[in-house]
N, C-alpha and C positions, 0 to 999 in steps of 0.2 A: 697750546700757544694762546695767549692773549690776541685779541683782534680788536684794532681802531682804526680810524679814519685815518689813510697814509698822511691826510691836508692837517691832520694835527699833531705832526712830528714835524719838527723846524730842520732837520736834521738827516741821512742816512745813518749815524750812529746812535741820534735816540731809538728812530725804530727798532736799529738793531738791539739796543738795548735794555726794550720792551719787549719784543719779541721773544726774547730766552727762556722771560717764564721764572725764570729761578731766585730766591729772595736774595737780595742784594749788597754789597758790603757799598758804601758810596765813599769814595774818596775824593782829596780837595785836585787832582790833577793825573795826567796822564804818567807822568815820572813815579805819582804813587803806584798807580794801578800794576804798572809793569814789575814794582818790588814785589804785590804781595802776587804777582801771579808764579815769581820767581821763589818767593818765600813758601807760599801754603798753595802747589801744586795739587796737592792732596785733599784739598776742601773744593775743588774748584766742581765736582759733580754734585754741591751741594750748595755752591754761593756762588754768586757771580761778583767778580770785580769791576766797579762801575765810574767812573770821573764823573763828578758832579754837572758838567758840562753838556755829558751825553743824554743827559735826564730833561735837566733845565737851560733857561739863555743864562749864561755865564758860569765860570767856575770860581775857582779858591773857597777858601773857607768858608765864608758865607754864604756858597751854594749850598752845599752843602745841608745844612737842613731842610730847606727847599727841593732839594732830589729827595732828601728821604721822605717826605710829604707828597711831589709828587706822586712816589712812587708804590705809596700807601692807596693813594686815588687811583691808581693804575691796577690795584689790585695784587701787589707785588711785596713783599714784605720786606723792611729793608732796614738795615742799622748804618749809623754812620761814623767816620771816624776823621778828626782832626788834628793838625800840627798842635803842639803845646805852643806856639806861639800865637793861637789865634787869640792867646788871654791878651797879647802883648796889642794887636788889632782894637780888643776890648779895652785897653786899658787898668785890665784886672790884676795890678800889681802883685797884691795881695796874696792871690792865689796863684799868679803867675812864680814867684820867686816864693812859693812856699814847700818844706820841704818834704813834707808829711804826703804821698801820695794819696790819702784816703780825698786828701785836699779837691784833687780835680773832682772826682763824683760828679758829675751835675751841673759842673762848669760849662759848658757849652749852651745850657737855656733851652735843651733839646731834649727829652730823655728819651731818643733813640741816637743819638751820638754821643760817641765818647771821644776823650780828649786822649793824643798821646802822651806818655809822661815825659818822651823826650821833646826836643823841640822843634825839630823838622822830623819826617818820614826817614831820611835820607841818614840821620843821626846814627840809625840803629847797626848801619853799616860799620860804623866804626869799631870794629870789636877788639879791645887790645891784644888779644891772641891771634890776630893775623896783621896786626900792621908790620911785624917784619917781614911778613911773606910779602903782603903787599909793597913795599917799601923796595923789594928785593924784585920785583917782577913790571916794578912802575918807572922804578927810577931812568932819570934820561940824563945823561945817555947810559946804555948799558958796557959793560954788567955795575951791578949797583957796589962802591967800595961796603966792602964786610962791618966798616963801622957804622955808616947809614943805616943800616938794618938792625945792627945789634942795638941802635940809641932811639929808635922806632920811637916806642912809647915814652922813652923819657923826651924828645921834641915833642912829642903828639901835646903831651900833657902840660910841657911850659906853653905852648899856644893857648889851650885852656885857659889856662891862667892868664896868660896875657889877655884874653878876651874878658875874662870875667870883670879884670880892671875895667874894659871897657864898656859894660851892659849899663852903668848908670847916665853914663854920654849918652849914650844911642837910647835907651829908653826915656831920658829925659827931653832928647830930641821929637822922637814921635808924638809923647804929651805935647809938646811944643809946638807941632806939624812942620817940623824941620827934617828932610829927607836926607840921608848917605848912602851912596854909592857902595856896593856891599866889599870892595876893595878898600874903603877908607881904613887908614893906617897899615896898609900891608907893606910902604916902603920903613915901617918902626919896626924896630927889634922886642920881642913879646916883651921884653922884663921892660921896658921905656913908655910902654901904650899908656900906663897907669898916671904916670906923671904928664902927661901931653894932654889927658885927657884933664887933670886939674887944671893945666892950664889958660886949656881954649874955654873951661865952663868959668874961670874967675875971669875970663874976660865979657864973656855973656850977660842976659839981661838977671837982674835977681828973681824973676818969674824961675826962669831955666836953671837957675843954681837953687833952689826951693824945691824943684820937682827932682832932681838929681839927687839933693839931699834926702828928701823923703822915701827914693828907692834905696840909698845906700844901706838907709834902716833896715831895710828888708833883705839886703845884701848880708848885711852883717849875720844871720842865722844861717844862712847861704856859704859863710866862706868858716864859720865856725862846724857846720856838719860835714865838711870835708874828711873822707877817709884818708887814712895814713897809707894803704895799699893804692901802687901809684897806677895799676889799671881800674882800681875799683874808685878811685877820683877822677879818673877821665869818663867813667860812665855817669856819674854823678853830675860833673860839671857839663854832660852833653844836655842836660835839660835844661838849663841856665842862659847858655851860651849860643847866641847864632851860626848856625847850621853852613849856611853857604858861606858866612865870613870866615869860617873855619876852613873851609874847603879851600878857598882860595889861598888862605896862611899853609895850609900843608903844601897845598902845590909850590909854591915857591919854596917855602921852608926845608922841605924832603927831594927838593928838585926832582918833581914826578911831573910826566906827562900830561898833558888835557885833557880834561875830564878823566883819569885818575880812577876817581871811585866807584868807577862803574865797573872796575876791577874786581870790589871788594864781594859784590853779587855774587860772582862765580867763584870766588875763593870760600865765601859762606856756603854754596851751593855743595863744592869740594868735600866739604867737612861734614855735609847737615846740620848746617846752624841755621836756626831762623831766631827772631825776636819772641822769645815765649811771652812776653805781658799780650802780643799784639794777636799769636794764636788763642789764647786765656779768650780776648775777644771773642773772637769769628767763632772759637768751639761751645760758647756761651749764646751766642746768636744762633747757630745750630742747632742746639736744644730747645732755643726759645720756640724756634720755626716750627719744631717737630712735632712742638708738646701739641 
């Protein structure tokens, strides 16, 4: 066990999460930590899952390298990992909406975190081979009608798309410092977002219709590498697309319960599925530790 001064832990959970001893995976929040303790049960006598929060004062993304530095000074070995939207934070369009994964490498500015390829944590939960289970065990009220569930993916994936319409809006927004509410156009029908969204930006300043336009450019390679297999375009377009504006379209959209996706954990769990790019990590960190 590591020993310091208890007067220099802000916290009973940094202590605690100094005190383990064990090199660290650091994640941007607690909603992560609790997926991969659910996903990589099996790495856990050799990594500890940690929220950036518990390390340093503050979390999200840009803790984040800051706990992993802490926690190099602490004597503790530690890799980090972040949303693919933090590019979006950055403003790193470029590489944000690029399709080439080799792309992120090094994106973060940190080279003991890695970027995920999708765009929340939470994304990975979507796996098209259980949205009709899930569909069928979420839906409210019960029992879910048998076409709900059979139309699963083909809804999942027009929301997709409906959002895709809208990433040049909301991305041109934040260049902007113009904030939405992550429910913005959930009362639009996915195939409509596309056009609403031309509308509100032709009425905008020409600053915000410049910066829209100049992501669209980068959109364009985005909607041209779309696969033709319509599960294997919803895992595509989950790197694209925000994570919780999704959430909120399927909930209404598939009329599923509250919080919903926390379903999809134990359905992954069910099956033994976990996100193999995010294991590829943590078992790459494990060797590093070892060597």
């Amino acid at each position: 066990m590591n020993v310091e001064e208890l007067s220099t832990f802000s916290s009973a959970d940094q202590f605690l999460a100094h005190a383990t001893g064990l090199p660290r995976v650091i994640l941007e929040g607690q909603s992560d930590v609790i997926l991969f303790k659910v996903w990589f049960q099996e790495l856990q006598e050799d990594l500890e899952f940690v929220a950036a929060e518990d390390v340093v004062n503050g979390g999200g993304c840009t803790a984040v390298g800051p706990a992993v530095d802490e926690s190099v000074i602490q004597s503790i070995p530690a890799v980090g990992v972040v949303d693919r939207d933090y590019l979006q934070r950055e403003k790193r369009w470029d590489i944000l909406f690029a399709t080439d994964p080799a792309m992120l490498a090094g994106s973060a500015g940190h080279p003991d975190v890695r970027v995920a390829s999708l765009w929340e944590i939470e994304a990975y939960l979507l796996r098209p081979e259980l949205l009709g289970s899930w569909v069928g065990v979420q839906h409210s009220p019960q029992p879910a009608p048998a076409r709900a569930v059979q139309r699963a993916t083909e809804m999942v994936l027009q929301e997709c798309e409906g959002l895709l319409d809208a990433v040049a809006f909301f991305a041109s927004g934040h260049e902007c410092g113009v904030p939405y509410d992550e429910r913005y156009f959930l009362a639009d029908r996915a195939n409509t977002i596309g056009e609403r969204c031309r509308a509100l930006l032709g009425a905008d300043t020409k600053a915000r219709q410049e910066h829209a336009a100049a992501i669209e450019e980068h959109l364009g390679n985005v909607r041209d590498g779309r696969p033709e297999d319509p599960a294997e375009r919803i895992v595509y377009l989950l790197q694209f697309i925000d994570t919780k504006r999704l959430l909120h379209r399927l909930r209404k959209r598939l009329s599923l319960g509250a919080e919903a996706h926390h379903a999809l954990k134990v359905l992954m769990a069910d099956r033994g599925l976990r996100p193999e790019e995010l294991h590829q990590v943590l078992t790459d960190a494990v060797r590093a530790f070892t060597d």
